[in-house]
N, C-alpha and C positions, 0 to 999 in steps of 0.2 A: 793330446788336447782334443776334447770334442767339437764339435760343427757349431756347440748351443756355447761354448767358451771363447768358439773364436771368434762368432757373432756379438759377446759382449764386451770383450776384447776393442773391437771395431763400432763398435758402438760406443764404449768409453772416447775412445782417441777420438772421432769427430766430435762428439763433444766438448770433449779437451779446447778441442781447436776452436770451434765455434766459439765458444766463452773467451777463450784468450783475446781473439780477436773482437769480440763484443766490449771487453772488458777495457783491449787497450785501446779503441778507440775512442773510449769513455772517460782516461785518464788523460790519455793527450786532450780532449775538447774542454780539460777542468772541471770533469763532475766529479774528479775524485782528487783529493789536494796534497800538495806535500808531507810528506809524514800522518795521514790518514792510516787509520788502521783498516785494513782491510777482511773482515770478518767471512770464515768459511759458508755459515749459515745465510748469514744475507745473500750473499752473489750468489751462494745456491739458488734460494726463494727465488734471486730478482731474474735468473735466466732459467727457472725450470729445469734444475741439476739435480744430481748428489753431490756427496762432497767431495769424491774420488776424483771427478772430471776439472773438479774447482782446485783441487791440488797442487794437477795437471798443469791445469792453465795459469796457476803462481808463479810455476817453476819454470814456464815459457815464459812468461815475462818478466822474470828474473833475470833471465837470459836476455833478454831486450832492455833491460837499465831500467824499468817503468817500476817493479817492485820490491822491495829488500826482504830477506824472507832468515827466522830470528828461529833457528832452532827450539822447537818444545816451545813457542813463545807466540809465534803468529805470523803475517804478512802487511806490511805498510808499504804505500805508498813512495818510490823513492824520493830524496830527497838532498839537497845540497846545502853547505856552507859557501859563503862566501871566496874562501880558500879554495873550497873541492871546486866551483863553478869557473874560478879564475884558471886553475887546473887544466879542467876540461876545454874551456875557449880558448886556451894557449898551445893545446893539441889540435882543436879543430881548427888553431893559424898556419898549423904548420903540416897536418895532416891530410885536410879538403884540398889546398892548392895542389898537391901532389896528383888523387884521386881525378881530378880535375883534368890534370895534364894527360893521365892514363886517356881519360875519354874523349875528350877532344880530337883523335884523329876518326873516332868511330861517329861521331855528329853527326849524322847525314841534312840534306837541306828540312826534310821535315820537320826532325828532330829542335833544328833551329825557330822554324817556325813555330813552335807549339813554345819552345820557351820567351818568345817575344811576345807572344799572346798573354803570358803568366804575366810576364813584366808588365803591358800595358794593362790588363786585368787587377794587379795591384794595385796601381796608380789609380784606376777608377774607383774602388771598393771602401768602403767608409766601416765596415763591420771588424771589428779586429777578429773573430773566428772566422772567418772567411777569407783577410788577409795573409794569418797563420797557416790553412791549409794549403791558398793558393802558395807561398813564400814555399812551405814544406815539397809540393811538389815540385818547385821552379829549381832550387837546391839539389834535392835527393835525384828528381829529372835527369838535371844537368852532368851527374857522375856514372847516370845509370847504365851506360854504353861503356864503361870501364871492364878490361878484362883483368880481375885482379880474384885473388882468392880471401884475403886478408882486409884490405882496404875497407872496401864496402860494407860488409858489418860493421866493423871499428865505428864508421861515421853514423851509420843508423841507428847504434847503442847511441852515441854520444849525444846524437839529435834527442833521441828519445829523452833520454836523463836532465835535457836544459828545456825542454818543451814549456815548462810551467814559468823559467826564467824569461825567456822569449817572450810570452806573454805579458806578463808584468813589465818587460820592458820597453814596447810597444804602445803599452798604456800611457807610459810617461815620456814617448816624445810628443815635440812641440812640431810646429809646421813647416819650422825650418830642419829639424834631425830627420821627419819625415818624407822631406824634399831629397833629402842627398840618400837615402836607404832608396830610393826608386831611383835616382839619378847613378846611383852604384851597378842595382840591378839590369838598369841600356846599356849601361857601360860595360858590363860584363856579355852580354849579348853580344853588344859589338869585337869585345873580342874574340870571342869563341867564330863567331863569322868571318873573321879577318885569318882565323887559325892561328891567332898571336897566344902562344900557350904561356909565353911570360908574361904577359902583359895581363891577361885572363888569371892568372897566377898573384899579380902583385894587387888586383884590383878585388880579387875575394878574400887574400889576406886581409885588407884593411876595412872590409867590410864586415867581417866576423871580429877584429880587433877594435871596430866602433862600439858592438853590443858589449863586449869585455869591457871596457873601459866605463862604458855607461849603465853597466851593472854595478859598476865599483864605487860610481860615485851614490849609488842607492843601497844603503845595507840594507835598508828596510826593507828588501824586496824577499828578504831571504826569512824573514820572521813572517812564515805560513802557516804555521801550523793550526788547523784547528782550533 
């Protein structure tokens, strides 16, 4: 391979990356919707590609839950049923407490402090896109001290793939649902502070089996489509 192949080699791939990561910040924030088709041509134009890097970065994000990708056929947006969603939340009841537990003895006091700050930062914040990012870090934050090989993708796909359900269901709480989603989130701080890893455990179970439950009672949340 010559010096002029490896250079475009290396030149593909950071763009690869660059676009993926443009792209999936652009799916999780809702510019791009459940079951949207995701056209090679466009995302080229809209980030100054070709369509090789745009390929690329499908098949990374395929890999991340965000896009479903249809042989000879195209790239959408992914997308959930009500079933697949209740699926998913009934893994991440039983699969985050665990991830949870991994990290917890790696916490340091910082680490605490920064997730208290998320917590009282939430409770301040009136912007549901800014609620979302903050919640997204306070969650993913909170496991991110886990020594685990398996785990921690598992939940980042999963995040990824309910991102647009999250939303939606945020929208429809009331002031009391939204009292006890921040009342859950000190409560969880405080355990993780006390080092109570069952307790920290039974109180994120029920806080992830709140959104499941209050998904279910909205079918409507799941007719997105374009």
């Amino acid at each position: 391979m010559t010096n002029a192949e490896i250079t475009d080699l290396v030149a593909h791939g950071n763009s690869s990356a660059r676009i993926a990561e443009l792209l999936r910040a652009a799916i999780l924030h809702g510019e791009y919707q459940p079951g949207q088709r995701l056209r090679q041509e466009d995302v080229a134009q809209r980030f100054g590609a070709s369509r090789v890097p745009v390929r690329e970065a499908f098949r990374t994000l395929e890999a991340d839950g965000l896009v479903t990708l249809v042989a000879n056929t195209g790239a959408w947006v992914s997308r959930l049923s009500l079933a697949e969603c209740d699926e998913v939340y009934q893994t991440r009841e039983r699969v985050e407490p665990l991830l949870l537990r991994y990290a917890l003895p790696h916490i340091d006091e910082a680490h605490m402090d920064r997730l208290e700050e998320l917590a009282e930062q939430m409770q301040r914040t009136e912007g549901v896109e800014e609620f979302l990012r903050l919640d997204r870090e306070f969650h993913l934050g909170s496991y991110a001290a886990a020594e685990t090989t398996v785990l921690g993708d598992l939940v980042r796909r999963l995040w990824n793939t309910t991102q647009h359900y999250r939303r939606a269901f945020t929208l429809l709480l009331d002031e009391h649902a939204t009292r006890v989603v921040h009342d859950e989130h000190h409560m969880l701080v405080g355990a993780i502070r006390a080092g109570d890893a069952d307790d920290a455990e039974r109180i994120l179970a029920g806080h992830i089996r709140r959104t499941r439950l209050g998904l279910a009672r909205h079918p409507e949340v799941f007719d997105l489509v374009p």
